[in-house]
MARVEXDO-812299 format. One record per atom (N, C-alpha, C): x, y, z. Coordinates in pm, whole numbers, plus 50000, padded with zeros to 5 digits. Layout:
<sites>
XYZ;...
</sites>
This chain:
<sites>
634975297789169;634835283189162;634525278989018;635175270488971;635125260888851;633745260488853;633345257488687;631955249288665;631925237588739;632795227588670;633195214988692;633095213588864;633985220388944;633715222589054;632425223289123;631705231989082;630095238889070;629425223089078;629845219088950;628605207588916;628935195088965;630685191689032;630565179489141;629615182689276;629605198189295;629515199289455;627735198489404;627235201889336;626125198589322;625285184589306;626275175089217;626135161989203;625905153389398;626915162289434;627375150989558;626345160289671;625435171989653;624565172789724;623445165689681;623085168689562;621915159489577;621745144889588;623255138089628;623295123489680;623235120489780;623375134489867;623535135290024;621835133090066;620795148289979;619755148689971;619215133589993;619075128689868;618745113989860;618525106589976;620255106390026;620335092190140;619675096790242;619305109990292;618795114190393;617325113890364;616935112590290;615535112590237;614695100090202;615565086890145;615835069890145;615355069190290;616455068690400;616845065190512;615815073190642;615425085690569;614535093090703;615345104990757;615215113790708;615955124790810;615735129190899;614155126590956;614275125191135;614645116191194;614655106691148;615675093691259;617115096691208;617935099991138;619055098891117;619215114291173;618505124191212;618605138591292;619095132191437;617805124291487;617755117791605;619165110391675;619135105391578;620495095991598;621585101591665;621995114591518;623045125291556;623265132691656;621825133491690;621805145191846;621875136791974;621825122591919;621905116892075;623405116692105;624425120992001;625845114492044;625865133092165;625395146092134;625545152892243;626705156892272;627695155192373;628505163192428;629805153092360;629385140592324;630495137092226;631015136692120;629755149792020;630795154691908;632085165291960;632035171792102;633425175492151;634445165292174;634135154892210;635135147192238;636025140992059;635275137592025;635355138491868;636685146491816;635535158191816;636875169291757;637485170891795;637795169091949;638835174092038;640575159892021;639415152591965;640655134791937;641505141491804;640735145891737;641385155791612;642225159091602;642305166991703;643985172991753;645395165891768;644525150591848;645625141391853;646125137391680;645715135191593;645745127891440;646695137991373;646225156291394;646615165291355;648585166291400;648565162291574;649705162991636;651035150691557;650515142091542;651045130891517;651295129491386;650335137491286;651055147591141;652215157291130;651785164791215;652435174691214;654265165391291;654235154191351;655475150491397;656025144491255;655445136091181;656125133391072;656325146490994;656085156590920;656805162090846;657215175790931;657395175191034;658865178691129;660035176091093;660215159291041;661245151691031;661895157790937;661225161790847;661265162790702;662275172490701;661995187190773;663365197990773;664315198690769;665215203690744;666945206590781;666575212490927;667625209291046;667645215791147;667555229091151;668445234491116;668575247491078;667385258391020;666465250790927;665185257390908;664015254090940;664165247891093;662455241991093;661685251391187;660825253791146;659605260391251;659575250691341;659705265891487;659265255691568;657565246491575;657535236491699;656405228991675;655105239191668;655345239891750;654315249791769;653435257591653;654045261291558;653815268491444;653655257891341;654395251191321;654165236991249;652725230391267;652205227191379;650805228491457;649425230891377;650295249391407;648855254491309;648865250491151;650245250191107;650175251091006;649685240990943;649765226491036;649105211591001;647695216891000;647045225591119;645815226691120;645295234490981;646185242090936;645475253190830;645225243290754;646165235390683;646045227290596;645025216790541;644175208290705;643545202990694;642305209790740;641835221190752;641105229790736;640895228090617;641605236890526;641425240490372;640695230190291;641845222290349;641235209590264;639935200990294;639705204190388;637905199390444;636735207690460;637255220290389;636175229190434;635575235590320;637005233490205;637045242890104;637015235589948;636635239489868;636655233689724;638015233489625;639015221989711;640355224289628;640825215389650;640195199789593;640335188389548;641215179589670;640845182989782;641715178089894;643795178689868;643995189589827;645505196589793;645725204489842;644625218889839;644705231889868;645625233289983;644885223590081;645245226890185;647105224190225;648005217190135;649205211290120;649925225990048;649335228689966;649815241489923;649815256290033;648635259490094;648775265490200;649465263690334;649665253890370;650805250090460;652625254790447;652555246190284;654125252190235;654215266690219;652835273290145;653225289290184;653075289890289;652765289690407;653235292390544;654445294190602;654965277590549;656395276190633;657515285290541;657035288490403;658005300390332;657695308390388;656985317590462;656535329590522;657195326690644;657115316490703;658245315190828;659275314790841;660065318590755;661415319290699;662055305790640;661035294190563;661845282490543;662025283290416;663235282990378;663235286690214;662335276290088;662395291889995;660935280989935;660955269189883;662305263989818;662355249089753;661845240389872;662665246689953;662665235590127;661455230790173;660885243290167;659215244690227;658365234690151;658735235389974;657905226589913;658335215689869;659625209489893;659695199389951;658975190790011;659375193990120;658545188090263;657345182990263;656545195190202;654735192490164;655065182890037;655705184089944;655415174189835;656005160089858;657175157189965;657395143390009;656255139490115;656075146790218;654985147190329;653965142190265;653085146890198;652045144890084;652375129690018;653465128489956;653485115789905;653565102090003;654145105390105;654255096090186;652615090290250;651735106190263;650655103890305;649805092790193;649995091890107;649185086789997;649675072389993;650965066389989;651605056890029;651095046290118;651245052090270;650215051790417;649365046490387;648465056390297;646755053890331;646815043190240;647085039290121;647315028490081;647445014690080;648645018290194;648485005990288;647975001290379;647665015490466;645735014490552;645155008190487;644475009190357;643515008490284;643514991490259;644624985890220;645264973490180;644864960790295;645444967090453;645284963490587;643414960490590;643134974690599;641274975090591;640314964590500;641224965990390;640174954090278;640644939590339;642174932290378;642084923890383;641434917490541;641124927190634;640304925290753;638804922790731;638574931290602;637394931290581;636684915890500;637954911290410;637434898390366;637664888390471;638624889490564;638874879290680;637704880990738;637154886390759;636164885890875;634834883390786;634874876890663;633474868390605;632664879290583;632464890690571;631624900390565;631534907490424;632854906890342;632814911190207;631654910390118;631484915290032;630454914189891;631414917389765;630044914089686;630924915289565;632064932089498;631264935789572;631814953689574;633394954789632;634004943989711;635074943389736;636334941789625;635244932989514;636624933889393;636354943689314;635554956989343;636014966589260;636824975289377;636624975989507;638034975989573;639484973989574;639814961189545;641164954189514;641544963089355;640584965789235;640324970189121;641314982889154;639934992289256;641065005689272;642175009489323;642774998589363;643464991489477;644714993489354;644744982789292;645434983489156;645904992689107;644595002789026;644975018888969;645925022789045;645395025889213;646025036189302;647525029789275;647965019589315;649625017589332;649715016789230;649595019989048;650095025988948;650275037888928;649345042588999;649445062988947;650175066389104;650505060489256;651215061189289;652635057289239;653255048789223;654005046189101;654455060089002;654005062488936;654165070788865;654545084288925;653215089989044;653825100889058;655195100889126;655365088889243;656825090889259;657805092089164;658025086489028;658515083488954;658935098688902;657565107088846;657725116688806;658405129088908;658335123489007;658825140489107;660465131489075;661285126988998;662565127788987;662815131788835;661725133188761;661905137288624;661365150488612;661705161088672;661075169588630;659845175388672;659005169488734;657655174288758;657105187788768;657805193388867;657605203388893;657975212588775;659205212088714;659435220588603;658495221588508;658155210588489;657115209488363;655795216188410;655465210188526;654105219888571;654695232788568;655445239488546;655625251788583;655065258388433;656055252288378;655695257388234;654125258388190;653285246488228;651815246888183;651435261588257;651485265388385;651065270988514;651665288888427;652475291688352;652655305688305;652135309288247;651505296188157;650405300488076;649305306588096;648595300588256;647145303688328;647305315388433;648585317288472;648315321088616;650025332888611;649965345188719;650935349988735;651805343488779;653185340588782;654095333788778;654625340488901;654695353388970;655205355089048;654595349789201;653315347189175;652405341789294;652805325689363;653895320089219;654615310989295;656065300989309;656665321689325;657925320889374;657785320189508;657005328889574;656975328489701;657085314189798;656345302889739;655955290389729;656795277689731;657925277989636;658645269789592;659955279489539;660135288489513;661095298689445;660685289789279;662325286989265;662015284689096;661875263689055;661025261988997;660325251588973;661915238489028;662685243388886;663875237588880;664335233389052;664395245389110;664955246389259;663995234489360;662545233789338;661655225089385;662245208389347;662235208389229;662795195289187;663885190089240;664685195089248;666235192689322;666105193289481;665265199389553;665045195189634;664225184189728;663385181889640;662515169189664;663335155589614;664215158089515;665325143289490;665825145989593;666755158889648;667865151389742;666975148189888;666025153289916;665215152990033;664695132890064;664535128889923;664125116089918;665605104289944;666635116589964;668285106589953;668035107890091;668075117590216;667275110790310;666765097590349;667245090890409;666245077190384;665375079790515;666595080390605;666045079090757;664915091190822;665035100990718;664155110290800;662895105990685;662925099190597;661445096590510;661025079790563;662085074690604;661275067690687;660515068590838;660995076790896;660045080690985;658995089791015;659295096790830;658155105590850;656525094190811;657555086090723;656245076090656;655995068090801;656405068690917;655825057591012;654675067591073;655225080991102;654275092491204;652605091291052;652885088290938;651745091390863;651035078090915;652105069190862;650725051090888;650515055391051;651015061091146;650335055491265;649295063591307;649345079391203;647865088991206;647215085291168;647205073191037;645835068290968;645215057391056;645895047291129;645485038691274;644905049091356;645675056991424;644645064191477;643435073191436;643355073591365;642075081191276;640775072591339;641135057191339;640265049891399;639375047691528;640415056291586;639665061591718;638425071591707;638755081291610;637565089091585;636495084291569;636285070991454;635145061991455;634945058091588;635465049791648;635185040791772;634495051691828;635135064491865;634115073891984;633135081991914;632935079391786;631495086791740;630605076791772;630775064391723;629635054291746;629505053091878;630595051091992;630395051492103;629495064092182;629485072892108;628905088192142;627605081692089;627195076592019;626125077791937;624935059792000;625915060092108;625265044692154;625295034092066;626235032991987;626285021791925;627705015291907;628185008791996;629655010392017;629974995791954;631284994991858;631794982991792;633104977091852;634164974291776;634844971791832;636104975691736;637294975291794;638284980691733;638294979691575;638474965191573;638904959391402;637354967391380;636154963391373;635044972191312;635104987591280;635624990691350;635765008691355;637205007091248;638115002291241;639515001991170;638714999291080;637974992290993;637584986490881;636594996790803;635785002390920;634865015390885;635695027090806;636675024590931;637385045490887;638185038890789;638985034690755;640035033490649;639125026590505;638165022990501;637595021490361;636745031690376;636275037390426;635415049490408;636365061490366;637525066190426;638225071390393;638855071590210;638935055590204;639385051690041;638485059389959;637245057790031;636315064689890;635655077489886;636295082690030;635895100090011;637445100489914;638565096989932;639405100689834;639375096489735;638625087289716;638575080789538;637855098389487;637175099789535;635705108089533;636415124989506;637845125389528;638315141689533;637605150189466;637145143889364;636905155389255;635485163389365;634985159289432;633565162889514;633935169089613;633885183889591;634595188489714;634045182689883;635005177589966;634245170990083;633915157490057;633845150389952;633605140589940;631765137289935;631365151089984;630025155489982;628635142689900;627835134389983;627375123789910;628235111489946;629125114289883;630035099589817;630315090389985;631045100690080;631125092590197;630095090790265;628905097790260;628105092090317;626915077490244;627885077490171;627285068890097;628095052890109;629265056290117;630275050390140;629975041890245;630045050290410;629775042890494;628335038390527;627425041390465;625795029590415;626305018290382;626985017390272;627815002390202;628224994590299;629224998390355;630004992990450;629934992490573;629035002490635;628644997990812;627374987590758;626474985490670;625934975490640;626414962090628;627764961390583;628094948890578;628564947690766;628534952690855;629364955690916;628484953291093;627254951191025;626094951091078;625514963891176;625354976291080;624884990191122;623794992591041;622914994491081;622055001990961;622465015490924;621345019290799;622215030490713;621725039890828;620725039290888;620755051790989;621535056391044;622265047691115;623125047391228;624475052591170;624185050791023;626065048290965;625635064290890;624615071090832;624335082190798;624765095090940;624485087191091;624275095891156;625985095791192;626905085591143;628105088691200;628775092591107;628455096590946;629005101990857;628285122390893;627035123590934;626705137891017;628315140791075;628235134291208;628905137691324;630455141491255;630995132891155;632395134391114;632255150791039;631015156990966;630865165790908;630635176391050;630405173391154;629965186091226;631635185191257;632115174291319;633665175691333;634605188891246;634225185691154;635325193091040;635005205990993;633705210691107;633285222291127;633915230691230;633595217191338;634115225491472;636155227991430;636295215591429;638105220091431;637865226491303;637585225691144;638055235991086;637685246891034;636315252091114;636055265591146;637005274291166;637745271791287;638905278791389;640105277291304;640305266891252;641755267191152;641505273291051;640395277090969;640255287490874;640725302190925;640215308091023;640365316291091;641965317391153;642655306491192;644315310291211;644965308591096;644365307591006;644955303790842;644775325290854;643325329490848;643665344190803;644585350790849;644615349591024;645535356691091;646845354791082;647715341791032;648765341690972;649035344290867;648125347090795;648295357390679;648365372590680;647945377590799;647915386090851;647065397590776;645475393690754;644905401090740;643355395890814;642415402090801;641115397990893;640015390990807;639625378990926;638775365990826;638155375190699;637295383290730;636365387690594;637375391690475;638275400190525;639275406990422;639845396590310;640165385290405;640845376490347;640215364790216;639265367490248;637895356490149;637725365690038;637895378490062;637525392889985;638545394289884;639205392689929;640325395889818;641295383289724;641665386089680;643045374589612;644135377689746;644885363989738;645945362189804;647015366889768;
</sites>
C-alpha cells in the first residue's frame, strides 16, 4: 500500500473516530443493533443492484464471446467487492472483472472494452442521479448553502467527464501504456487488454454501437434508482422509516461524496460524514444517519466478504495463498 494511500485511510479514520465520538458511540451502537435481522435483508437487496449491473454490461459483448450470466454475476460481484473492501481508489475492482472475463475466454481488447465503456457509462448515470438528487433536494426547501458547492462539483464532474470520454478516442489507453512500462511488468497486462493499441480500437468501435450503449446506460441509471431501496430498508430496519424521494435524495448525494472522496479508500469518514450533512437537512439526526452509514459498512462486509473469496477461487488459488502472493 501507497504512503499516500496509508495516510488517506488514516485521515478518513480518524474522521470516522471523531463523528462517533461528537455524536456518542453508544447511542449510535444502539441504533445499529436495533435494525437486527435487517442488515440481512439489506445485503441480500444487494444482489438485486449487483443483478441489474451485471444486465447492462451483458449488452456490451459480441454474441459470440459473452460469458454466460451466470459467471458475469460473480464477476459483477468480484468487482464490487474489490472495490469496497479494498484500497484501489474505487477501479480495482473494474480491472479485476475484465481480467476475469479474459480468463473466460473473452478476448482481451473485448474484455476491456466492456469494463472501460461499462465504467464510463456508470459515471455518466451517477451523474445524472446525482443532478436528479440535488434538484429534489432544492425542490423540497431543505437545501443550505453547501448545495452550491454541490452544483460547483457538479460542474468539474461533467468537465473531466467530458474529457475522459473524449480521451478514450485519442489514444488513451496507448499513452497509459507507455507511462505503465516504465513502473510495472508489461506482460502482467497483456493478459488484460492484449496490446494497448488493440484496447483503443476497441472501445471506439464498441461506442459505434449505439443501441447496445444505450441500453447498457439505461440497466446503469436504473441500478443507481434502485440503490435507493437499500436506504429506504436500512432506515426502515432501523425504525426510522422515510419516504421514497427522502431515501432517493439520501443515497444518491451521499453516494456523490463517497465518490468525490475516492482517494479514501471506502470513502472511510467522508460518507459518514456526508450523510450527518444531509439526513440533517432531511430531518434525521446525526445518530440515526451515523447508524445508517454503520449498517451500509456491515453490508459491504457481508456481500463482500464472500465475493472476495469467489474472486480467489476464480483465480484458482486459496483465499490465504492469494493475498500472499502477487497475481
Amino acid at each position: 500500500m501507497k504512503r499516500a494511500t496509508i495516510l488517506a485511510l488514516l485521515l478518513g479514520a480518524v474522521l470516522f473516530v471523531v463523528l462517533l465520538w461528537h455524536y456518542g458511540a453508544g447511542e449510535i451502537a444502539a441504533a445499529t443493533a436495533a435494525a437486527g435481522w435487517g442488515l440481512l435483508y439489506v445485503s441480500a437487496f444487494r444482489f438485486v443492484t449487483i443483478a441489474t449491473d451485471t444486465l447492462g454490461w451483458r449488452v456490451l459483448f459480441s454474441a459470440p464471446n459473452c460469458p454466460p450470466l451466470g459467471r458475469l454475476f460473480l464477476f459483477r460481484w468480484v468487482g464490487e467487492a474489490v472495490n469496497s473492501l479494498l484500497p484501489v481508489a474505487q477501479v480495482g475492482g473494474d480491472v479485476a472483472r475484465a481480467r476475469l472475463a479474459a480468463r473466460a475466454g473473452v478476448p482481451g481488447p473485448e474484455a476491456g472494452a466492456t469494463v472501460v465503456v461499462d465504467f464510463t457509462l456508470g459515471l455518466v448515470t451517477q451523474f445524472l442521479y446525482t443532478v436528479l438528487g440535488a434538484t429534489l433536494f432544492m425542490s423540497a426547501g431543505r437545501s443550505g448553502s453547501e448545495i452550491r458547492g454541490l452544483w460547483i462539483g457538479l460542474l468539474i464532474a461533467a468537465g473531466v467527464l467530458i474529457l475522459f470520454y473524449l480521451a478514450q478516442h485519442f489514444g488513451l489507453f496507448r499513452r497509459l501504456a507507455g507511462t505503465l512500462r516504465l513502473v510495472s511488468d508489461e506482460r502482467r497486462w497483456g493478459s488484460l487488454a492484449g496490446h494497448a493499441a488493440g484496447l483503443d480500437l476497441a472501445v471506439s468501435t464498441l461506442y459505434g454501437h449505439r443501441g447496445r450503449v444505450a441500453v447498457c446506460g439505461f440497466w446503469r441509471l436504473a441500478t443507481w434508482v434502485l440503490h435507493t431501496g437499500e436506504t429506504w430498508l436500512a432506515l426502515y430496519a432501523l425504525g426510522y422509516p422515510v419516504s421514497w424521494t427522502d431515501a432517493f435524495i439520501l443515497e444518491c448525494l451521499g453516494t456523490a461524496v463517497r465518490s468525490a472522496a475516492f482517494a479514501i479508500p471506502g470513502g472511510l469518514g467522508v460518507q459518514e460524514g456526508g450523510f450527518v450533512l444531509i439526513g440533517m437537512r432531511l430531518g434525521l439526526s446525526p445518530e440515526v444517519s451515523l447508524a445508517l452509514a454503520l449498517v451500509k459498512r456491515v453490508r459491504e462486509l457481508l456481500v463482500g466478504g464472500p465475493g472476495l473469496m469467489v474472486w480467489a477461487t476464480l483465480e484458482g488459488r486459496g483465499f490465504a495463498r492469494f493475498f500472499s502472493r502477487r497475481p
